[in-house]
N, C-alpha and C positions, 0 to 999 in steps of 0.2 A: 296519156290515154291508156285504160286498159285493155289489154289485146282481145278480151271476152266481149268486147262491145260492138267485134265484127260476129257474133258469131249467132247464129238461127237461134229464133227466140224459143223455139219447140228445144235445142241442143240446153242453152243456160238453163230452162227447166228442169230438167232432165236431172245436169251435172247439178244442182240444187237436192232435188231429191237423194243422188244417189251420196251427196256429200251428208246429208242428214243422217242416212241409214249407217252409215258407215260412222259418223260420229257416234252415235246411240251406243258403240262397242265401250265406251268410256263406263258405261253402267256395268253395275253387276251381272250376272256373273264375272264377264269378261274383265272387267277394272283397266281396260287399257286406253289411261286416263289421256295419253300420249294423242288414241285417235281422235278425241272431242279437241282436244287443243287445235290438230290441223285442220280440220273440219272447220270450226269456227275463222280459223285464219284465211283457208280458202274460199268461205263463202263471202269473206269482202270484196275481191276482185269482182266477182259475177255478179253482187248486187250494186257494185259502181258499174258495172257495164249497163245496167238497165236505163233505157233513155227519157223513163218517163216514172215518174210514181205507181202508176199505174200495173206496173212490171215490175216496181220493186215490191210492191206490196205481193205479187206472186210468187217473187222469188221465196220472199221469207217463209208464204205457204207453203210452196212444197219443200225448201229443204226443214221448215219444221214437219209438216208430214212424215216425210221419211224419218227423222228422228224419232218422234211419237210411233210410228210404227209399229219400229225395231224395239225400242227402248219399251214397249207398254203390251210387245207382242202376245205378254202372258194374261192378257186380257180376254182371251177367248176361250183360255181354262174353265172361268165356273160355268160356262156352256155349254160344259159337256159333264157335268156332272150328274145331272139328268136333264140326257141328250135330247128324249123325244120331246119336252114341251120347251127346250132352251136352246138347240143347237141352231136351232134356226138364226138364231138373234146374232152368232158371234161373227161372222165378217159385218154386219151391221157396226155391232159393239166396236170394234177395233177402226173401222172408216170413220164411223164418229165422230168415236173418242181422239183420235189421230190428228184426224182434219177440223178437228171441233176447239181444239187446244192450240192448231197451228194458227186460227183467227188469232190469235193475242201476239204473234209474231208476227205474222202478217201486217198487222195495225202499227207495228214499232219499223218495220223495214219500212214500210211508204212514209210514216211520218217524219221518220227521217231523211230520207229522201227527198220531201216536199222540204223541210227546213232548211237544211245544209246545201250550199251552191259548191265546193269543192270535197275532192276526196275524201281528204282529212275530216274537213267540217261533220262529212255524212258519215263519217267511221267513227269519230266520237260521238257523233248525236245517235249513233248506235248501242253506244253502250250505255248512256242513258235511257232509252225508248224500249231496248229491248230488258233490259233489267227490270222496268218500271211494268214490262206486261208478264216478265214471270213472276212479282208480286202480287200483281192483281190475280195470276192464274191459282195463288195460293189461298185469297180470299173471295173472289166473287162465284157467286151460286154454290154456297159453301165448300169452295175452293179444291182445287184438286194441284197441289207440287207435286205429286212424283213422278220421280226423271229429272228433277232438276238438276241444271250445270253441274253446281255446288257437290251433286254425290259423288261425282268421280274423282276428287280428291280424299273418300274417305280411308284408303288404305297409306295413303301420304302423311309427313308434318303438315303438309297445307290447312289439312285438315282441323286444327286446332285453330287456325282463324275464324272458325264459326263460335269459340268463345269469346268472339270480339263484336263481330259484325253479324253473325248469324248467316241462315243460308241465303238468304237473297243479295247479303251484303257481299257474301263469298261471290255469287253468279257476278256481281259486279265486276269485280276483284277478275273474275275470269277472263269477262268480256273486256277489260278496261287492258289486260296484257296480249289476247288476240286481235281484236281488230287493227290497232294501229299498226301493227306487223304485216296482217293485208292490205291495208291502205299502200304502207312502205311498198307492197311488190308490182301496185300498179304505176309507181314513178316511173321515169326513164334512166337514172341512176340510184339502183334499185338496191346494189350493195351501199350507198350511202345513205340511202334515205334508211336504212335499216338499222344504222346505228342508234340511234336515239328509239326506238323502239326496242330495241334488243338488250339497250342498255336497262334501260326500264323492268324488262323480264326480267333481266340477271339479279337486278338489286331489289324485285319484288320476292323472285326466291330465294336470296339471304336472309330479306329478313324475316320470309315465314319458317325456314329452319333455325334460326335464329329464335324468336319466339316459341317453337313448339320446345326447343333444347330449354326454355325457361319455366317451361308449363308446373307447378309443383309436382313432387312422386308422390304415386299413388301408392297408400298405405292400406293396411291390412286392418278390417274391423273384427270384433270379438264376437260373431255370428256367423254361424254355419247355413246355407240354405240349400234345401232339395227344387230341384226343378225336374219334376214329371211329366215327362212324353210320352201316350200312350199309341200313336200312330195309328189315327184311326182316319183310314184315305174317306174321304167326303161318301162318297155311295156308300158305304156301307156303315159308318157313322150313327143313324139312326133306325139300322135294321136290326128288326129283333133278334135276327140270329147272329147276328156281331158286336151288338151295343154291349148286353152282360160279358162279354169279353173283353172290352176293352175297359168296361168300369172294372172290371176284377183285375187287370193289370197295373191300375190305377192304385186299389187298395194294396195290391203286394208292395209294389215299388213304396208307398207310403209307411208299409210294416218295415221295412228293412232298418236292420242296424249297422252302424249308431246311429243315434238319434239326431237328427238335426235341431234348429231353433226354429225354425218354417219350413213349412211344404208349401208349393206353388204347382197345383194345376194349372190346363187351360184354360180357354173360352171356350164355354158351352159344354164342358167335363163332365156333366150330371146327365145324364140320361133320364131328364124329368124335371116339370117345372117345381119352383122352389114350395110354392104351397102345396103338393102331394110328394116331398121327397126326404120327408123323416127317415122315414127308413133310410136311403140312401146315405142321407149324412148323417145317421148312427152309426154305422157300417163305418163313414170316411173315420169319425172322430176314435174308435176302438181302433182301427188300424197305426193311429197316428199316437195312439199314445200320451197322451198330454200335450202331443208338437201341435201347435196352432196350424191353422191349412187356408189357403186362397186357394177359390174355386172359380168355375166360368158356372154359371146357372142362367136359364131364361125363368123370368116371373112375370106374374100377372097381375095388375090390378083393376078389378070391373073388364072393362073391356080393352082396358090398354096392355098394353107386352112388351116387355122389357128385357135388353140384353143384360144382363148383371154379373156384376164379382162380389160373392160374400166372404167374409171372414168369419171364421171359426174359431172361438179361443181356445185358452188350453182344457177348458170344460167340455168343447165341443160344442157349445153355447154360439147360435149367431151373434158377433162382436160390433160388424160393421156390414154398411152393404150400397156399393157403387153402380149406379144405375150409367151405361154410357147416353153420353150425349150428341156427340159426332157420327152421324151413321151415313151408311153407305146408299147413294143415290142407286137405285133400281138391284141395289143390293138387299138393303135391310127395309127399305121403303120403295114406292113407288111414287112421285109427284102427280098429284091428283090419281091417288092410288083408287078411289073409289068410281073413278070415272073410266081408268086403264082396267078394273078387274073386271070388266063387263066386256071387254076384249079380250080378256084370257093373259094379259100382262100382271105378273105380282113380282116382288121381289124374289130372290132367289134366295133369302135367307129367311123369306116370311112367308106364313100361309093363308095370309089376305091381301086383299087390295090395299089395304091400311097398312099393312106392315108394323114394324116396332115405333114405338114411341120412345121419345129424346130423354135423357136424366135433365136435371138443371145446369148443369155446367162441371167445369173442373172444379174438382175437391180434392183436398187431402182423407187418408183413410188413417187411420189410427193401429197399429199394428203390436200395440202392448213394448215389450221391450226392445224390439226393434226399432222401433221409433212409428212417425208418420210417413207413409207413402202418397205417391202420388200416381194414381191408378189410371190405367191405359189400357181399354179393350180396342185389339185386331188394329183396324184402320186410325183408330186417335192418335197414334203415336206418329204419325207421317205427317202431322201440322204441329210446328213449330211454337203458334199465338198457342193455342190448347195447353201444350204444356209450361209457358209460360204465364196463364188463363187463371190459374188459382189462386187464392186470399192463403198468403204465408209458402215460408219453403219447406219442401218435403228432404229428409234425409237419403231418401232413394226413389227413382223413377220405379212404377210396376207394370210390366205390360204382361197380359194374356190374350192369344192369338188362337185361330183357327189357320193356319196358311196352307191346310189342304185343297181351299177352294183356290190360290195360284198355281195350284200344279207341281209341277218338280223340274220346271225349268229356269226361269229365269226372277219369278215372282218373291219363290219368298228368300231369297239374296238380296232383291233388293230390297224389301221391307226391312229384313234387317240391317241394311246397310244404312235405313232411314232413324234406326233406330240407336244405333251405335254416334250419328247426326245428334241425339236427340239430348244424349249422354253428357257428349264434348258442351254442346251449347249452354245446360245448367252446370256442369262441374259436376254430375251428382252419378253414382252407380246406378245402372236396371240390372232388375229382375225379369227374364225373359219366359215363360212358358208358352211353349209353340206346342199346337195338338202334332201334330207330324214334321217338326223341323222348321226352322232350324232354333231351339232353346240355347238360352244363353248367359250366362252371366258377365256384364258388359264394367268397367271402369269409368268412372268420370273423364276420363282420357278417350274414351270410345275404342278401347280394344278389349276384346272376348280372352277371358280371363278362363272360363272353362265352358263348354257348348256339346249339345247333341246334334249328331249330324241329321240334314234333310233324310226322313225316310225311316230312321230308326226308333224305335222301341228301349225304352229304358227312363233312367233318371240320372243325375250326377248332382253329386254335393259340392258346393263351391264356398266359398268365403267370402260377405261381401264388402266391398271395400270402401274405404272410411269417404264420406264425402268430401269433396271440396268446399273453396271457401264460392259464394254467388259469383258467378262472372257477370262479366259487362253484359253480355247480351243478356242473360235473366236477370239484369237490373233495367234494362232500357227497350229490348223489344225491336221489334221493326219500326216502330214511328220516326227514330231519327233516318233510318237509311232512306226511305220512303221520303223526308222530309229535304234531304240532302240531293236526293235525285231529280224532285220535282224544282228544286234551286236551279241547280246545272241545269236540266232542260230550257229553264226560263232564262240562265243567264247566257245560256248558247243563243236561244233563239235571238234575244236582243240582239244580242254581239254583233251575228251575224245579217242581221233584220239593219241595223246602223254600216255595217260595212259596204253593203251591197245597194244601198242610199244613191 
């Protein structure tokens, strides 16, 4: 019996929560991938101490609260961007968001609970249940993963398991080496029951160093790219008196010599929509010299409005042009936006009730000698299906970002941390341009090859490197792990459905 199952049901609350918060250190900034491991091993004891479903399904609430918290704190950032019609919203935003995501943990700690009649049973039907709701947390209501398990392995070899299984397959993979370890400490021969779960650890992390030592090396390809940071903080982003300041920072850094093979601005780099912004991109293409340019632009068609990335050839000529698809809930849109704008609710990236409208899906972009990209504005690159979403593979992943709406704490580390995820999963290099940090240029391995730091002004030339050959997961996807999970859950339940007969 576990000794937490004497203890006030207000106290396992509690120690739930404060065990979440303290796990969430495993995310970026911090990366101390050590404290999610314990965390997760700790909250098995306190959720077998619960005497009822009822109690487990709370535990899971609050110690995912408290994770969600911690780990999404930079959530109350774009609320103060302009403070007076938004600041209101952001402990709103953050209880939420928190408590709105810990429902999917919630539902996996009681269901397993109700299944499993022993410790062991309810610690494995854990890492099924709850694997199965951080899936779902990735696709339903167009899905929200970040903070998943899975990132705190990305400064690790662990890490290269996501060109197998991907990141929900990794959260398995996580949960499948902590639980059994807490189950092990509520025996009564606690150093033996530990054996066979420890052993499991040991030879899980052989062979993921083992594996990442096999990964192929990344090689060097025959193209130079500029990535352009013009550092322009959200407030004053679209003020007349700072905008022509930071488009002209934009054009120097693009004049500079040598020349590269591409230039890569941000999202939303043009200070004007694309149908009045000749002028502008006459200006980018004389700077640029003949070097072809990705930019961030908003455009309009009729009454719709669109986040987009154009391409400029070496003419200066629009080549190509990506409308995104994936947009950001009460960010770039509002649900039932015409019904919220008569409330005074719009999105915080839009200037109606309506907000932006969606592209049609993933696409490759055609990028002349470089080859075909495969194009990521801001939030796209943080779902996994998306970049696996496209008809044909792209030579290199391209993301252009705004991350001055996360602030300069915690946010946009971890979007790139989700991105350098995104890298390892196809085999394939990005292209990072972040408006204010952190730009990147990333390997198929998912390590940053060259990068501007959060907060600075400038550009840096990087090389970009040759892609890999398709891995497993950008040939299969999430449907087998999905497929495999709902097996186990069904062949646990039996099992123990016939045991208990």
């Amino acid at each position: 019996m576990t000794p937490v199952r004497g203890w006030p049901s207000s106290l396992r609350l509690f120690a739930a929560a404060a065990l979440g918060a303290f796990g969430a250190f495993g995310q970026a900034p911090h990366g101390y991938w050590g404290a999610t491991v314990v965390a997760l091993v700790l909250i098995v004891p306190v959720f077998l101490g619960s005497e009822t479903r009822a109690r487990a399904g709370w535990i899971g609430w609050f110690f995912a609260t408290g994770y969600f918290a911690h780990a999404l704190s930079w959530i109350i950032e774009p609320f103060q961007v302009d403070a007076e019609r938004h600041a209101w919203m952001a402990p709103f935003a953050l209880v939420f968001m928190a408590g709105g995501l810990a429902l999917f943990w919630a539902v996996a700690f009681r269901l397993a609970r109700h299944v499993g009649t022993t410790a062991m049973q309810q610690s494995v039907l854990l890492i099924a249940t709850l694997s199965l709701a951080e899936l779902a947390r990735g696709y339903v209501l167009t899905g929200f993963p970040w903070g998943g398990v899975a990132q705190i392995w990305v400064n690790t070899p662990v890490a290269q398991l996501l060109s197998l299984v991907g990141p929900y397959g990794l959260n398995a993979l996580t949960f499948a080496v902590a639980f059994p370890i807490g189950a092990a400490l509520t025996q009564e021969r606690r150093l033996r029951a530990l054996v066979r779960p420890l052993g499991f650890t040991s030879a899980a992390a052989a062979l993921a160093v083992g594996y990442a030592s096999m990964r192929p090396i990344v090689q060097e390809g025959p193209h130079t790219v500029r990535v352009v940071q013009p550092n322009a903080p959200q407030h004053q982003k679209w003020d007349p008196a700072y905008a022509p300041l930071f488009f002209a920072r934009q054009i120097e850094y693009s004049a500079a010599l040598p020349r590269p093979d591409l230039i890569v601005w941000p999202e939303t780099a043009v200070p004007a929509w694309l149908g009045s912004a000749q002028s502008y991109l006459t200006a980018i293409a004389d700077a640029a010299q003949g070097t072809p340019v990705v930019l961030g632009i908003q455009r309009g068609d009729g009454p719709r409005i669109f986040n987009s990335m154009v391409y400029l050839d070496e003419a200066g000529q629009q080549g190509g042009l990506y409308d995104k698809h994936h947009l950001a809930p009460f960010g770039e849109y509002v649900p039932f936006g015409e019904l919220m704008g008569r409330f005074g609710i719009y999105g915080m990236a839009a200037t109606t009730g309506h907000g932006f409208s969606a592209g049609p899906g993933p696409e490759l972009l055609g990028l002349g000698k470089l080859g075909k990209a495969l194009p990521l504005i801001c939030y796209e690159a943080v779902f996994p299906q998306d970049v696996n979403g496209a008809a044909g593979r792209a030579d290199f992943l391209l993301q252009i970002t705004n991350d001055a709406w996360f602030g300069t704490r915690s946010g946009p580390f971890q979007h790139l941390a989700q991105a350098r995820m995104r890298a390892i999963e196809q085999g394939l290099p990005m292209i990072r341009s972040a408006n204010t940090g952190i730009s990147a240029m990333i390997d198929p391995l998912g390590q940053v090859t060259a990068s501007l730091a959060l907060g600075e002004a400038g550009y840096v030339d990087a090389i970009l490197p040759q892609p890999h050959q398709p891995t497993v997961y950008s040939r299969i996807g999430d449907s087998p792990v999905l497929g495999l999970l709902l097996f186990l859950t069904a062949l646990a339940w039996f099992n123990i459905r016939r045991l208990t007969k």
